[in-house]
Predicted model as a PDB file, atoms N, CA, C, CB and O in Angstrom, pLDDT in the B-factor column:
MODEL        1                                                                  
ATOM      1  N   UNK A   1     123.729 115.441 119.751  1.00 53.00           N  
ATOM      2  CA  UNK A   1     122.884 115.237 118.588  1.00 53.00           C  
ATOM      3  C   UNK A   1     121.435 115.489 119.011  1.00 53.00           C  
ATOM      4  CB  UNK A   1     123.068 113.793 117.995  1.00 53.00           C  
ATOM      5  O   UNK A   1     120.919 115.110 120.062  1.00 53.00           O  
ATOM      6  N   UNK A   2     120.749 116.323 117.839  1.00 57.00           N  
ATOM      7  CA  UNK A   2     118.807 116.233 118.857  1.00 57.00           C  
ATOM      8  C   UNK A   2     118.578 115.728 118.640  1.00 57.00           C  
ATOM      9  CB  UNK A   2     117.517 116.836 118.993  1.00 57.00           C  
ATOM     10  O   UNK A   2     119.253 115.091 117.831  1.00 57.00           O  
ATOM     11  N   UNK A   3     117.249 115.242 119.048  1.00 57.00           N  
ATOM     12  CA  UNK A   3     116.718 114.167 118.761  1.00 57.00           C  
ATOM     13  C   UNK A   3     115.922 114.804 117.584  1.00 57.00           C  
ATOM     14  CB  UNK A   3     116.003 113.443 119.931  1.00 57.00           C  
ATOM     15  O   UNK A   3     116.268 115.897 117.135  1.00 57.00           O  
ATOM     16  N   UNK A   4     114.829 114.106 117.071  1.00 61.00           N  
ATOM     17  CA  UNK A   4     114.138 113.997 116.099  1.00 61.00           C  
ATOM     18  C   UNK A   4     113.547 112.887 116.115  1.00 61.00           C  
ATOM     19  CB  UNK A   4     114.694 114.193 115.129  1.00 61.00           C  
ATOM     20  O   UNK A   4     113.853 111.696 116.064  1.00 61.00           O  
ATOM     21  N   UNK A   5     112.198 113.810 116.236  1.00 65.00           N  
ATOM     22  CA  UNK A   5     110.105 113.201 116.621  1.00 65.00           C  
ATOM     23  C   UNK A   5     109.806 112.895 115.300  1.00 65.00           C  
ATOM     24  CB  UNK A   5     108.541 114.699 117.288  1.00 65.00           C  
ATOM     25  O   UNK A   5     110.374 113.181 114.246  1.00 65.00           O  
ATOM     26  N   UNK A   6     108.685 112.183 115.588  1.00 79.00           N  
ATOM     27  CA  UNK A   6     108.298 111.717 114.486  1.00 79.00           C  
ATOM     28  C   UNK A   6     106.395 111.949 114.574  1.00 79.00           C  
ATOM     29  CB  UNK A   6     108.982 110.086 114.381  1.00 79.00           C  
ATOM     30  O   UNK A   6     105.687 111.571 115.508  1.00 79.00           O  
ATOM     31  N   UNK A   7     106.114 112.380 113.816  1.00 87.00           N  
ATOM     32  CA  UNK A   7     104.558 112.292 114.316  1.00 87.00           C  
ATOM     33  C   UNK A   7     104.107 111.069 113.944  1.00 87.00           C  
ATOM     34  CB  UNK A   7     103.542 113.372 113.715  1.00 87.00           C  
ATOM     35  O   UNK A   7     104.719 110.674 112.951  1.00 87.00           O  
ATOM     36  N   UNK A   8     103.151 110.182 114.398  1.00 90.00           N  
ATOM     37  CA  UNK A   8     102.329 108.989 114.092  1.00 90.00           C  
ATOM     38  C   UNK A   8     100.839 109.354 114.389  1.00 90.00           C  
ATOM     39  CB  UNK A   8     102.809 107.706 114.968  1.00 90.00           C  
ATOM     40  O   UNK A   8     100.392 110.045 115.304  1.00 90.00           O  
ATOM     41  N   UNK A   9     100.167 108.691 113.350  1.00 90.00           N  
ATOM     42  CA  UNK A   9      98.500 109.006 113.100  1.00 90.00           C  
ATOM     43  C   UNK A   9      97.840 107.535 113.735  1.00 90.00           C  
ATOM     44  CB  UNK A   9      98.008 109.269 111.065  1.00 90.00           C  
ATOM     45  O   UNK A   9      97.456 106.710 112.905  1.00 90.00           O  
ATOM     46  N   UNK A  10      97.751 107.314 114.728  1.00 91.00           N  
ATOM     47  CA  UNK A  10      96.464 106.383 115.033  1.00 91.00           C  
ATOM     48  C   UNK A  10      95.490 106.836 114.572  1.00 91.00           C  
ATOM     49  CB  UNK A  10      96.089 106.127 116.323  1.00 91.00           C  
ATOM     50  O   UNK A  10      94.964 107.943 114.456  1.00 91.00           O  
ATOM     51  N   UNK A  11      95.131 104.941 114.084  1.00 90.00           N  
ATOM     52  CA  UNK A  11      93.625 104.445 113.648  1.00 90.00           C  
ATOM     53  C   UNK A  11      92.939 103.613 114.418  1.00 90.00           C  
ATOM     54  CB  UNK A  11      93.574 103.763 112.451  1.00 90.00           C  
ATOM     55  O   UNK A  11      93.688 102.781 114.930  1.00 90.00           O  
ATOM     56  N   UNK A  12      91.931 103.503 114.685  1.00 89.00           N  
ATOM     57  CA  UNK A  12      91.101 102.768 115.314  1.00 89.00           C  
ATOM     58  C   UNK A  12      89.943 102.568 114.597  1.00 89.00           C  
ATOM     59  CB  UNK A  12      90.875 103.230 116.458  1.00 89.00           C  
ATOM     60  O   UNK A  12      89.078 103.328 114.161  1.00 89.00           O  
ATOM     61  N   UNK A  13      90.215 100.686 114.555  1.00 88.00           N  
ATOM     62  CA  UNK A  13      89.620  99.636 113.365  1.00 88.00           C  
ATOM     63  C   UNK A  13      88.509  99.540 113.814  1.00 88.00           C  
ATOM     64  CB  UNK A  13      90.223  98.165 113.092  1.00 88.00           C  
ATOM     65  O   UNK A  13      88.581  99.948 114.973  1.00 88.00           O  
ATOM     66  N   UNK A  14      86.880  99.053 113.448  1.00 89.00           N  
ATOM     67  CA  UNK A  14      86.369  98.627 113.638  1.00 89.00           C  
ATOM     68  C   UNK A  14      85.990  96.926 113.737  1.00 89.00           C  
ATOM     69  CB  UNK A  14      86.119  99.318 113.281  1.00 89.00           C  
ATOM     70  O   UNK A  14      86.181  96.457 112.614  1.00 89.00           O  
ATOM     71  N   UNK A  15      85.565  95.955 114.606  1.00 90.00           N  
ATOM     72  CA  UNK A  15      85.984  94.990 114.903  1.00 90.00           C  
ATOM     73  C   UNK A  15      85.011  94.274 113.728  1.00 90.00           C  
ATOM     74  CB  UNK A  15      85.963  94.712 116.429  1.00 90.00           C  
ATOM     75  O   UNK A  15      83.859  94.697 113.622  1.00 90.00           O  
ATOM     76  N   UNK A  16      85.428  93.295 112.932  1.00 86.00           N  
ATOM     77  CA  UNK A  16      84.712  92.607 111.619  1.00 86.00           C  
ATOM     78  C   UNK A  16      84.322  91.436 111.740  1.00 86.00           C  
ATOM     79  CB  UNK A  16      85.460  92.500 110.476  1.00 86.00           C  
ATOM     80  O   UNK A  16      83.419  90.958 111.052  1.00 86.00           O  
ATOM     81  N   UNK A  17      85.284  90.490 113.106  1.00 85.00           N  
ATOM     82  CA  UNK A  17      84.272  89.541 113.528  1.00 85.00           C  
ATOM     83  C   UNK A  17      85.188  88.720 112.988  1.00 85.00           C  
ATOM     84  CB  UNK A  17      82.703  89.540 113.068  1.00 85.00           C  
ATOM     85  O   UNK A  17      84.614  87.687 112.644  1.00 85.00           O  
ATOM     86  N   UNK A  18      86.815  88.668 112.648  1.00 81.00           N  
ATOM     87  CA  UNK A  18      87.177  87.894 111.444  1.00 81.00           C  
ATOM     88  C   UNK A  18      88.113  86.864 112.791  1.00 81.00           C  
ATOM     89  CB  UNK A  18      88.206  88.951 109.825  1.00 81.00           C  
ATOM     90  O   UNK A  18      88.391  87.277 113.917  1.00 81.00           O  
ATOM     91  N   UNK A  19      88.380  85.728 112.323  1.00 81.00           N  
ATOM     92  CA  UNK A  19      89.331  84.994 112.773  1.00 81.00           C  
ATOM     93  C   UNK A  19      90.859  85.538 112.443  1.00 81.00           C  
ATOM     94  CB  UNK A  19      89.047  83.699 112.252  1.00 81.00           C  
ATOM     95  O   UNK A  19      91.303  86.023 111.403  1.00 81.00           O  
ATOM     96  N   UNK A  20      91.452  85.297 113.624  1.00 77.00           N  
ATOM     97  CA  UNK A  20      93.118  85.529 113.791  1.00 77.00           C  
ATOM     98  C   UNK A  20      93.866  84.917 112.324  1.00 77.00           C  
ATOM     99  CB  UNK A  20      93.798  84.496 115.375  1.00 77.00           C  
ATOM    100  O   UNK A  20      94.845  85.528 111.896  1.00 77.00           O  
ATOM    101  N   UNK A  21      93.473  83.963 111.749  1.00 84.00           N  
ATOM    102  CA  UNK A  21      93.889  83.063 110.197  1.00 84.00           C  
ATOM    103  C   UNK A  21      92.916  83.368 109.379  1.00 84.00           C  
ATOM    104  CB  UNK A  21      93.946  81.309 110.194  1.00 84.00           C  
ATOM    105  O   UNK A  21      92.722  82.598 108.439  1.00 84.00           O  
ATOM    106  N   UNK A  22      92.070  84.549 109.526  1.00 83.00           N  
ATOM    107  CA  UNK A  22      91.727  84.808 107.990  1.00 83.00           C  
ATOM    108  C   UNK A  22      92.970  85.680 107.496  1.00 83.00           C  
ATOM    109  CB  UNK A  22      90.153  85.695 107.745  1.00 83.00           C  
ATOM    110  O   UNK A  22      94.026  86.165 107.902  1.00 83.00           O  
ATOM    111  N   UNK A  23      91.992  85.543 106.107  1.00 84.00           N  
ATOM    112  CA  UNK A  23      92.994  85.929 105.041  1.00 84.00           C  
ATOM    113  C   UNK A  23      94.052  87.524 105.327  1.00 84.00           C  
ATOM    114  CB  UNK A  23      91.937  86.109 103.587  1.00 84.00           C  
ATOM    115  O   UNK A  23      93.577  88.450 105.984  1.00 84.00           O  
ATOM    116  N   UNK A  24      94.894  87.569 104.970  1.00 78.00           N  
ATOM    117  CA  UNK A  24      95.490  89.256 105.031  1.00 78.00           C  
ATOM    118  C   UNK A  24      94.731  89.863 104.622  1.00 78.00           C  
ATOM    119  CB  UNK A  24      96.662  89.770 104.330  1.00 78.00           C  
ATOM    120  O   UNK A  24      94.156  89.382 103.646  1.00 78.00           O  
ATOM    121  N   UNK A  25      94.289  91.219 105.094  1.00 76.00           N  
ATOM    122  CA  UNK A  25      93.794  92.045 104.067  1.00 76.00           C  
ATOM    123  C   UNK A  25      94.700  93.528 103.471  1.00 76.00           C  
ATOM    124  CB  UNK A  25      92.423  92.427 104.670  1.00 76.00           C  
ATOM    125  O   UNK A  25      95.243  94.470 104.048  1.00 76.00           O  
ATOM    126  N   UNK A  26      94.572  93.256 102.467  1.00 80.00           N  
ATOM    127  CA  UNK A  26      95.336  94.416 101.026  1.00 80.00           C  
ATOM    128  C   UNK A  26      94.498  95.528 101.105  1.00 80.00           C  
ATOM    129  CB  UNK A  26      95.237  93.804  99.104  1.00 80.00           C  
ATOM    130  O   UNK A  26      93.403  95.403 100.558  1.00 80.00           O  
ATOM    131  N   UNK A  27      94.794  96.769 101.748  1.00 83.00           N  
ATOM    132  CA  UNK A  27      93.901  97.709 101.545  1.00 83.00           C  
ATOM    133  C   UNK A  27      94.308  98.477 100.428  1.00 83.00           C  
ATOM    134  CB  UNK A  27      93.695  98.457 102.657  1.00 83.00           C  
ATOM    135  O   UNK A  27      95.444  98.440  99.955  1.00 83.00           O  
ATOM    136  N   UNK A  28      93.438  99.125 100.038  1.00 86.00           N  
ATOM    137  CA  UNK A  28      93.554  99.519  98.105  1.00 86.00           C  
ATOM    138  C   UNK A  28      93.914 100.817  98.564  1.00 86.00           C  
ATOM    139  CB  UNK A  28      91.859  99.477  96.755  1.00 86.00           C  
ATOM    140  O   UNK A  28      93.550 101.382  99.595  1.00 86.00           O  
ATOM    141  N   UNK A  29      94.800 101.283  97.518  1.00 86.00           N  
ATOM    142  CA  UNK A  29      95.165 103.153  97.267  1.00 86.00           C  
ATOM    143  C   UNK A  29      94.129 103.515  98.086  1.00 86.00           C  
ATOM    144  CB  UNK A  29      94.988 104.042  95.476  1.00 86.00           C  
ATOM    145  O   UNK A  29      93.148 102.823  98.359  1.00 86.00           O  
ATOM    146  N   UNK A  30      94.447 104.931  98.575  1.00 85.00           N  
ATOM    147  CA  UNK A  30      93.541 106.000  99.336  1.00 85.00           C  
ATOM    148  C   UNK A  30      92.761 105.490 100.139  1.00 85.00           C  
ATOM    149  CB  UNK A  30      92.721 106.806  98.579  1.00 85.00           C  
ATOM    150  O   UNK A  30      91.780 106.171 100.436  1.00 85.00           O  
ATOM    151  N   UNK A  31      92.886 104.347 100.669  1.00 87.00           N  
ATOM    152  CA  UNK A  31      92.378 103.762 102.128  1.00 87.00           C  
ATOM    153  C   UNK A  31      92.860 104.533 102.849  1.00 87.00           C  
ATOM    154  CB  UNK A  31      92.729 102.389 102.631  1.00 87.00           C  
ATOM    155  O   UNK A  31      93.794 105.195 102.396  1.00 87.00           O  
ATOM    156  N   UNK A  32      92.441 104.752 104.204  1.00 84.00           N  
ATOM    157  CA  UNK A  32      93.160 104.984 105.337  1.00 84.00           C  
ATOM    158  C   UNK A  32      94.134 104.081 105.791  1.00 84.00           C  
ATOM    159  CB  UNK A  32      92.384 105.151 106.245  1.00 84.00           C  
ATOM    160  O   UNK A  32      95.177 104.427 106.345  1.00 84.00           O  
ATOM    161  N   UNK A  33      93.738 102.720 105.518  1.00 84.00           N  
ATOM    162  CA  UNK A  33      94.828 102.253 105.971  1.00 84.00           C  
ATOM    163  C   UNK A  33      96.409 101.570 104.755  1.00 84.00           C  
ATOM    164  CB  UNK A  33      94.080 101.166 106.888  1.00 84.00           C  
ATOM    165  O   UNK A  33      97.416 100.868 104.848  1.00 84.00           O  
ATOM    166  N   UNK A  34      95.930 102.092 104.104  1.00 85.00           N  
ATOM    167  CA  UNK A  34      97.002 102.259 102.755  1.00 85.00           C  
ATOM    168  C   UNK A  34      98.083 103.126 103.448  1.00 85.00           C  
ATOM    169  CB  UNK A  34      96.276 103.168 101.177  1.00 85.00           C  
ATOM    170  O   UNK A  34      97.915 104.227 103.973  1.00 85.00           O  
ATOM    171  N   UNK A  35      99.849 102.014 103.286  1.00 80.00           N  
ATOM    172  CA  UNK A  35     100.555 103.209 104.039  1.00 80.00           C  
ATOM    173  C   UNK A  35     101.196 104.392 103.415  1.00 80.00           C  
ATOM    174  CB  UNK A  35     101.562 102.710 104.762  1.00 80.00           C  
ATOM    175  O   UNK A  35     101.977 105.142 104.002  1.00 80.00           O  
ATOM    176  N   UNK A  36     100.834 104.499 102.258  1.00 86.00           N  
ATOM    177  CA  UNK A  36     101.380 105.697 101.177  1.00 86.00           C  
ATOM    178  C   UNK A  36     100.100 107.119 101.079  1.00 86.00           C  
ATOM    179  CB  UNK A  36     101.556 104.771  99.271  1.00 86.00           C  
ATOM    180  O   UNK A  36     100.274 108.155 100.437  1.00 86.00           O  
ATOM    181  N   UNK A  37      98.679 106.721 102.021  1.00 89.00           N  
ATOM    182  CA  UNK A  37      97.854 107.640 101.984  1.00 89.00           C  
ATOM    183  C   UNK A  37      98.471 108.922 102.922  1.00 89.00           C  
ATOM    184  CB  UNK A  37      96.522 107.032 102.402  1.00 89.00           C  
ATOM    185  O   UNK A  37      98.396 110.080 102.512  1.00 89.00           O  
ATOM    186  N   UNK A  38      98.920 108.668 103.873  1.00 88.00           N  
ATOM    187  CA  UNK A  38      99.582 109.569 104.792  1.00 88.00           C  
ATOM    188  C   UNK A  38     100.947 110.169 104.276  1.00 88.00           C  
ATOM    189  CB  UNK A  38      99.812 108.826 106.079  1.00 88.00           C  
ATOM    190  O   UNK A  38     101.494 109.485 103.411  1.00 88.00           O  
ATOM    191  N   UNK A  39     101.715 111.548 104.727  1.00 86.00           N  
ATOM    192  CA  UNK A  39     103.134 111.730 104.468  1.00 86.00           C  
ATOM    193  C   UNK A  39     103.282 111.299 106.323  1.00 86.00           C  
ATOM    194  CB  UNK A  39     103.730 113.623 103.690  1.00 86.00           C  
ATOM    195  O   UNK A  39     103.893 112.153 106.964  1.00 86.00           O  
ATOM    196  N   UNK A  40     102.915 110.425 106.902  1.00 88.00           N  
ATOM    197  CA  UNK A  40     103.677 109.905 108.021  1.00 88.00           C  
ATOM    198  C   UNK A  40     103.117 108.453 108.573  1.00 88.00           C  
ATOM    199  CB  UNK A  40     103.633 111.005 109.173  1.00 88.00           C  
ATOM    200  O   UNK A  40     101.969 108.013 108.510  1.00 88.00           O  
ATOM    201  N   UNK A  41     104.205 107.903 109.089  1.00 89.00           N  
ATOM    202  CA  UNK A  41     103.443 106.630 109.814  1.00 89.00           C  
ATOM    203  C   UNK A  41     102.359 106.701 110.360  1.00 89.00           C  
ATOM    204  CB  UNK A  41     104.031 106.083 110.766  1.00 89.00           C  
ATOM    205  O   UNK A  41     102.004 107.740 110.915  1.00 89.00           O  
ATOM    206  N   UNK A  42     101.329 105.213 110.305  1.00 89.00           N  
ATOM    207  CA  UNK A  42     100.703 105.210 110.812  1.00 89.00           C  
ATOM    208  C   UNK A  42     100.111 103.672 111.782  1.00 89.00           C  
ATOM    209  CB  UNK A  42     100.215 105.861 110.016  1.00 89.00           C  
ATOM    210  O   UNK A  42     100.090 102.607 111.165  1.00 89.00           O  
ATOM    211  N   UNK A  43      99.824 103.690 112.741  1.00 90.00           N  
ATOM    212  CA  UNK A  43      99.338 102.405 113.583  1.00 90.00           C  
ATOM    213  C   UNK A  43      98.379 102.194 113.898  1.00 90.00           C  
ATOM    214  CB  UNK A  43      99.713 102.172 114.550  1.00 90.00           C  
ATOM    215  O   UNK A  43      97.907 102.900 114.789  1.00 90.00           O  
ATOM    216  N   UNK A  44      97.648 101.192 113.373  1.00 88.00           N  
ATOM    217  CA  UNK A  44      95.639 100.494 113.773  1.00 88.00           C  
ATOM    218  C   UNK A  44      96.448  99.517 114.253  1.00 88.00           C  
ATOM    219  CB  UNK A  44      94.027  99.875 112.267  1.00 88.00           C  
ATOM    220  O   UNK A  44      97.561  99.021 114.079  1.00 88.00           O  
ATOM    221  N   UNK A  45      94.878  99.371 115.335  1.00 89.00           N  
ATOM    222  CA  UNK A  45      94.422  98.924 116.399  1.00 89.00           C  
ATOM    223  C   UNK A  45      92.925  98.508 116.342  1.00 89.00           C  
ATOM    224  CB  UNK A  45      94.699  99.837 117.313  1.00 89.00           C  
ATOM    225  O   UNK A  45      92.077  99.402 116.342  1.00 89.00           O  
ATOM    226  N   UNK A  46      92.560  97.231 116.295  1.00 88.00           N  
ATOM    227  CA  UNK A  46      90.930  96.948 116.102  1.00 88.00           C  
ATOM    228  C   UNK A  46      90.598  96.894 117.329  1.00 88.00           C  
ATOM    229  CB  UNK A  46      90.393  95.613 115.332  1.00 88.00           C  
ATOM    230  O   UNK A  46      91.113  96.343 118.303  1.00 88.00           O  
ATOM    231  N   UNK A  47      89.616  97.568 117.179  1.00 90.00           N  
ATOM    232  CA  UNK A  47      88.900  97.684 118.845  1.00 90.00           C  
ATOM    233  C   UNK A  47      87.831  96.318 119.338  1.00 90.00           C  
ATOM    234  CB  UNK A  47      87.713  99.321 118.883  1.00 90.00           C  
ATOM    235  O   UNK A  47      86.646  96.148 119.050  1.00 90.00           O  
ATOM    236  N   UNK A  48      88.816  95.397 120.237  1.00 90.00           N  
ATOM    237  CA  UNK A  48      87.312  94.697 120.318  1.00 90.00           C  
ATOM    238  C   UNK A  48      85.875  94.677 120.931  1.00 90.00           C  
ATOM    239  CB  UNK A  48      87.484  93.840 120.602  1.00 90.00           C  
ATOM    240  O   UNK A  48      85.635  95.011 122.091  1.00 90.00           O  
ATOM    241  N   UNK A  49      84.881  94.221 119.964  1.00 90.00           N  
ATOM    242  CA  UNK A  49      83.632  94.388 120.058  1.00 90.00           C  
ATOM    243  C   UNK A  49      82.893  95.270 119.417  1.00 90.00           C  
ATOM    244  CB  UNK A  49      83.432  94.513 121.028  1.00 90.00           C  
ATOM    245  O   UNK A  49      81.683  95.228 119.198  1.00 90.00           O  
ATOM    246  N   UNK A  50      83.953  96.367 119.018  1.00 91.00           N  
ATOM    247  CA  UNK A  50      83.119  97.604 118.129  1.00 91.00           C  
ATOM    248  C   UNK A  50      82.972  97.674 116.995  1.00 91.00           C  
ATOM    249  CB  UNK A  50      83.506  98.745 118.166  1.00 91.00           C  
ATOM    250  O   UNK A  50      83.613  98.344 116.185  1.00 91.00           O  
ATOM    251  N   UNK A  51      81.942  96.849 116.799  1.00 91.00           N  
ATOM    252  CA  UNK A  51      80.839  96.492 115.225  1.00 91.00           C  
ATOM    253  C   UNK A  51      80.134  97.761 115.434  1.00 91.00           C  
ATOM    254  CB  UNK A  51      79.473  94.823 115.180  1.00 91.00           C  
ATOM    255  O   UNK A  51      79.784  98.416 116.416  1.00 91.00           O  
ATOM    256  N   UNK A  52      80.026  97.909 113.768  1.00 90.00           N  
ATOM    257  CA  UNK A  52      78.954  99.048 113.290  1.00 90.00           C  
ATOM    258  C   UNK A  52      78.286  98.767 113.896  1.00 90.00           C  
ATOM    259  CB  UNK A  52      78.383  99.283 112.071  1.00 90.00           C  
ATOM    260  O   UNK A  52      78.721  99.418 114.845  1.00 90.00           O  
ATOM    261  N   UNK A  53      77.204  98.146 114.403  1.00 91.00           N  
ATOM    262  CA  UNK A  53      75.971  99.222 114.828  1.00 91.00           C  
ATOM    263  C   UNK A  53      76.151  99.015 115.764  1.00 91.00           C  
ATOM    264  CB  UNK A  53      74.536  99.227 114.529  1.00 91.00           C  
ATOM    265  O   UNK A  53      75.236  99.740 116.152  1.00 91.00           O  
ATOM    266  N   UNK A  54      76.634  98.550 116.855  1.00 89.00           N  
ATOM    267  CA  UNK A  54      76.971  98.883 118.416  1.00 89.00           C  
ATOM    268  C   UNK A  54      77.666 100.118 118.195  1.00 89.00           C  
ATOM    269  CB  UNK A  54      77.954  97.728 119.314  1.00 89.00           C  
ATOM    270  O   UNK A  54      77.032 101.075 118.640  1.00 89.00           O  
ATOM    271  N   UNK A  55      78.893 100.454 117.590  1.00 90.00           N  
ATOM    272  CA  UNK A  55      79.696 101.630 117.022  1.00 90.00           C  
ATOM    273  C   UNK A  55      78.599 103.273 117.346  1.00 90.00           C  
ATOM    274  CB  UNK A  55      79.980 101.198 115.004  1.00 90.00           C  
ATOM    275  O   UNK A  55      78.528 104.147 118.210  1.00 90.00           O  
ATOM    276  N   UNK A  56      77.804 102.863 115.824  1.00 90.00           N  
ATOM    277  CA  UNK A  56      76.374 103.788 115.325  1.00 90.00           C  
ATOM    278  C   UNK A  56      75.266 104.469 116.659  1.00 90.00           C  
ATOM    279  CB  UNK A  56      75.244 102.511 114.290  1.00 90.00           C  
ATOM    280  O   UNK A  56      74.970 105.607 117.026  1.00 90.00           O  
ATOM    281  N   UNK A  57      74.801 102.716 117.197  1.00 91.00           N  
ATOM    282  CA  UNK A  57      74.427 103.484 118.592  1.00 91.00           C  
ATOM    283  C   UNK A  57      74.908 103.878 119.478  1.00 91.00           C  
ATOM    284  CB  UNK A  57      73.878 103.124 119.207  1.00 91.00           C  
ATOM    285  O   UNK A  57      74.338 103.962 120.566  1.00 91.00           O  
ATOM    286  N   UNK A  58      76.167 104.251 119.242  1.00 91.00           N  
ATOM    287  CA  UNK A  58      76.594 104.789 120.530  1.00 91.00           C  
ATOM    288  C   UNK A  58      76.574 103.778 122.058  1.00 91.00           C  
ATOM    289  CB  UNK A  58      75.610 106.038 120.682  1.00 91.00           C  
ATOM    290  O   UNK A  58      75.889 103.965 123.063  1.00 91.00           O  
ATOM    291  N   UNK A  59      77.573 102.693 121.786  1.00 88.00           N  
ATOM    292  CA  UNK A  59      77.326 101.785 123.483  1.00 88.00           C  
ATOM    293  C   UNK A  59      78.487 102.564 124.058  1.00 88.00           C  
ATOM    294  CB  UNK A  59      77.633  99.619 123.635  1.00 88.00           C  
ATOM    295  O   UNK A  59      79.509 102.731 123.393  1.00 88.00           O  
ATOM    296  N   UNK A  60      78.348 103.049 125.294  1.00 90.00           N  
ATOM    297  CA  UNK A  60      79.052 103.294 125.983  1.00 90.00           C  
ATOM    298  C   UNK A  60      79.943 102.530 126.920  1.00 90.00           C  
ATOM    299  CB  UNK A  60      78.531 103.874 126.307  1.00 90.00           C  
ATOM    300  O   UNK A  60      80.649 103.003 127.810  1.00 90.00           O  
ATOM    301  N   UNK A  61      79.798 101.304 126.586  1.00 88.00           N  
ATOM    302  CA  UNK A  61      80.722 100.786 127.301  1.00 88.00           C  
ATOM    303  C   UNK A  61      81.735 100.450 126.206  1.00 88.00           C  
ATOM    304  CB  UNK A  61      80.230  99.661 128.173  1.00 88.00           C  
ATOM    305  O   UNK A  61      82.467  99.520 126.545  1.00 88.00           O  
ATOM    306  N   UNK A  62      82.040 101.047 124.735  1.00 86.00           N  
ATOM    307  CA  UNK A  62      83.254 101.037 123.990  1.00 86.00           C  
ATOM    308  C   UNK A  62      83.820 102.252 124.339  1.00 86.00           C  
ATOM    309  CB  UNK A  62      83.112 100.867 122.514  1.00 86.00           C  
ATOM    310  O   UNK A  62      84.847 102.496 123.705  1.00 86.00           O  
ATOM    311  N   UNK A  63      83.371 103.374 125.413  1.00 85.00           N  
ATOM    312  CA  UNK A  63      84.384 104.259 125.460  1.00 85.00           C  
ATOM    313  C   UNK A  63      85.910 104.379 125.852  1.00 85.00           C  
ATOM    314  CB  UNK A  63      83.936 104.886 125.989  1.00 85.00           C  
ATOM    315  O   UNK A  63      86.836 105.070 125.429  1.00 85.00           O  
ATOM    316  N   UNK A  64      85.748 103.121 127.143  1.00 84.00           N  
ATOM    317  CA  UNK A  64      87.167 102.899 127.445  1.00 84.00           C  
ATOM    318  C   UNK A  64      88.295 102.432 126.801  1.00 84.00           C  
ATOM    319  CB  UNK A  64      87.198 102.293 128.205  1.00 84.00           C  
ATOM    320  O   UNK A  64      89.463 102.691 127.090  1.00 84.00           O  
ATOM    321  N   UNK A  65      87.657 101.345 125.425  1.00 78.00           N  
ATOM    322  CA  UNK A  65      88.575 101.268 124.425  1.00 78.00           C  
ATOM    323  C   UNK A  65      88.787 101.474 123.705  1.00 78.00           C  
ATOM    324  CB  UNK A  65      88.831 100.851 124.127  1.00 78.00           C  
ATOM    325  O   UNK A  65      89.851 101.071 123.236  1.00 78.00           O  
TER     326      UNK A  65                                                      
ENDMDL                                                                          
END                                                                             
């Protein structure tokens, strides 16, 4: 039997600062992270520490993650 791949789209979240027990969040139609925006799976990952404007300026020490 062959096998059969699957492509997957990583995302990489920006970090919001939120507690592990906040609320779920519902992302709306045509989000990226809406899972019907894609025709394939997809998996986020929040990066920690990378807030907009650390993000914006460019810190280089978020490159490794």
């Amino acid at each position: 039997m062959p096998s059969q791949s699957c492509t997957v789209l990583g995302i990489l979240e920006l970090d919001e600062g939120l507690s592990p027990d906040s609320p779920a969040y519902v992302p709306r139609e045509e989000s990226l992270f809406h899972p019907s925006t894609f025709n394939q799976p997809i998996i986020t990952e929040m990066v920690d520490n990378a807030f907009a404007e650390v993000v914006i300026r460019g810190e280089a020490s978020l490159e490794g993650a």
